[in-house]
C-alpha positions as MATLAB code, in Angstrom:
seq = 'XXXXXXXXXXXXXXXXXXXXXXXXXXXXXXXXXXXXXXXXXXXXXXXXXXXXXXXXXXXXXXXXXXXXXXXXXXXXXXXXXXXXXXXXXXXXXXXXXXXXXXXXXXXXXXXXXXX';
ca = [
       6.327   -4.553   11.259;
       5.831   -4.856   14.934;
       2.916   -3.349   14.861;
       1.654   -5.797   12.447;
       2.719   -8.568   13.950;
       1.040   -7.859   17.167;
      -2.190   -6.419   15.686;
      -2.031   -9.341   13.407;
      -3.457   -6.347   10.519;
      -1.452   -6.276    7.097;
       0.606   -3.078    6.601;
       0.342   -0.779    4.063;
       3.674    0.947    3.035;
       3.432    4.272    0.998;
       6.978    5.105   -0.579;
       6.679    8.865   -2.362;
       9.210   11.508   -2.451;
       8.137   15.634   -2.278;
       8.945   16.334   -5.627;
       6.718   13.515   -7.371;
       3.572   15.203   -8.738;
       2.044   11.681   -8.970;
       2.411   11.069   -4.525;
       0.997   14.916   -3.912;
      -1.921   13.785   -5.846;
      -2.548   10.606   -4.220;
      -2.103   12.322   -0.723;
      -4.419   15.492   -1.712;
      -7.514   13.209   -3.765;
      -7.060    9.446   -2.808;
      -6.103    9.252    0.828;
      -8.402   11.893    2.494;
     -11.449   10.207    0.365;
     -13.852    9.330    3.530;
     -13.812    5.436    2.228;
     -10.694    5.038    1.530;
      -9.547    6.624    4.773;
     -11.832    4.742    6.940;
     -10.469    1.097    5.408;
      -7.154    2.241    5.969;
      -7.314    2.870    9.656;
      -9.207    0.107   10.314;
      -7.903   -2.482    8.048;
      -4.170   -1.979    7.943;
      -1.098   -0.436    9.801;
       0.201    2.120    7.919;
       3.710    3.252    7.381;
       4.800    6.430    4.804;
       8.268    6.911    3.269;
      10.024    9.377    1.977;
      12.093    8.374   -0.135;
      14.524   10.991   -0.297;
      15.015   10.353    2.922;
      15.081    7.055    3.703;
      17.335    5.758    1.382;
      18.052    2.546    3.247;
      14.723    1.760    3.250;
      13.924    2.392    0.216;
      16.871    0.214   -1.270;
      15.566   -2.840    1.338;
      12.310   -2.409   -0.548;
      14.018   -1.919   -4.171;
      11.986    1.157   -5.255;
      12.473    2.389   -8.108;
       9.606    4.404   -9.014;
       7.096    6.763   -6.335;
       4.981    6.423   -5.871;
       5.095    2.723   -4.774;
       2.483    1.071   -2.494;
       3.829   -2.211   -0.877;
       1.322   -4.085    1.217;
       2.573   -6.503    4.077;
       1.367   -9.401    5.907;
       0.677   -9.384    9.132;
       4.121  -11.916    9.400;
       5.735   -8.302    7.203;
       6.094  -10.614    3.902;
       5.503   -8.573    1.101;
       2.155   -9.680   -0.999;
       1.088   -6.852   -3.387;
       3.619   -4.448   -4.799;
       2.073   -1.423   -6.663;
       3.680    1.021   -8.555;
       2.227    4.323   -9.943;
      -1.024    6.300   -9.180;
      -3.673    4.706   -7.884;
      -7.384    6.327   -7.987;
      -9.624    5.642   -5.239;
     -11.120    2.367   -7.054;
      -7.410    0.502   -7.502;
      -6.340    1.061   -4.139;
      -9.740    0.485   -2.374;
      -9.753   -3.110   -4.389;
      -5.788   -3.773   -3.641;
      -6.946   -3.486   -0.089;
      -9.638   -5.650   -0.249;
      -7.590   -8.145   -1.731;
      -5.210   -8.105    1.046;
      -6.967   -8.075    4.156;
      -9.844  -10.228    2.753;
      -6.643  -12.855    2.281;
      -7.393  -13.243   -1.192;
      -3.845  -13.464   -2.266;
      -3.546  -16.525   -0.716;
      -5.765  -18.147   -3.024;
      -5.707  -15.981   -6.590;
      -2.907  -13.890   -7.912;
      -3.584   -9.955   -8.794;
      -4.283   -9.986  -12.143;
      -6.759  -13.051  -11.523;
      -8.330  -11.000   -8.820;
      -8.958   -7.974  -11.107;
     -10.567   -9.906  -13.700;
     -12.974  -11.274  -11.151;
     -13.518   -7.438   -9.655;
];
């Protein structure tokens, strides 16, 4: 959250767990994707948990499901909570939509219908 703060750059928390087919397939197809990768790093601080073992964070965060993408502003208030898979397409728009500031004026769902 420091790092946020003083970067002023929303943060992007990953919550998966080893044994959750759904996170290994994110990690081996969405993350490494050249776009998605590049948008990351430049975009967003990134922080990944495992949630079998960080249990404290995960209960902070109230995860119930991996995997679970939380994204932060820059202040570490949670704006966008998403659970399940996402292909390269969701999480490429969910990022958009955070560090374009869209969330400040349009909720998710009104977002999606509009891209």
């Amino acid at each position: 959250m420091e790092a946020g703060r003083a970067s002023g750059r929303p943060v992007l928390v990953y919550f998966s767990a080893p044994w959750c087919y759904l996170c290994r397939k994110m990690q081996r197809l969405v993350f490494p994707d050249p776009a998605v990768s590049a948008m990351m790093g430049r975009e967003f601080i990134l922080a990944a948990v495992d949630v079998s073992r960080q249990e404290r964070v995960k209960e902070l965060y109230a995860i119930t499901e991996v995997p679970t993408t939380i994204f932060l502003d820059a202040q570490g208030e949670p704006v966008l909570r998403l659970r399940g898979y996402l292909d390269r397409r969701s999480l490429t728009r969910a990022m958009r939509y955070v560090f374009q500031g869209q969330y400040r004026r349009l909720d998710w769902d009104a977002y999606c219908r509009r891209n």
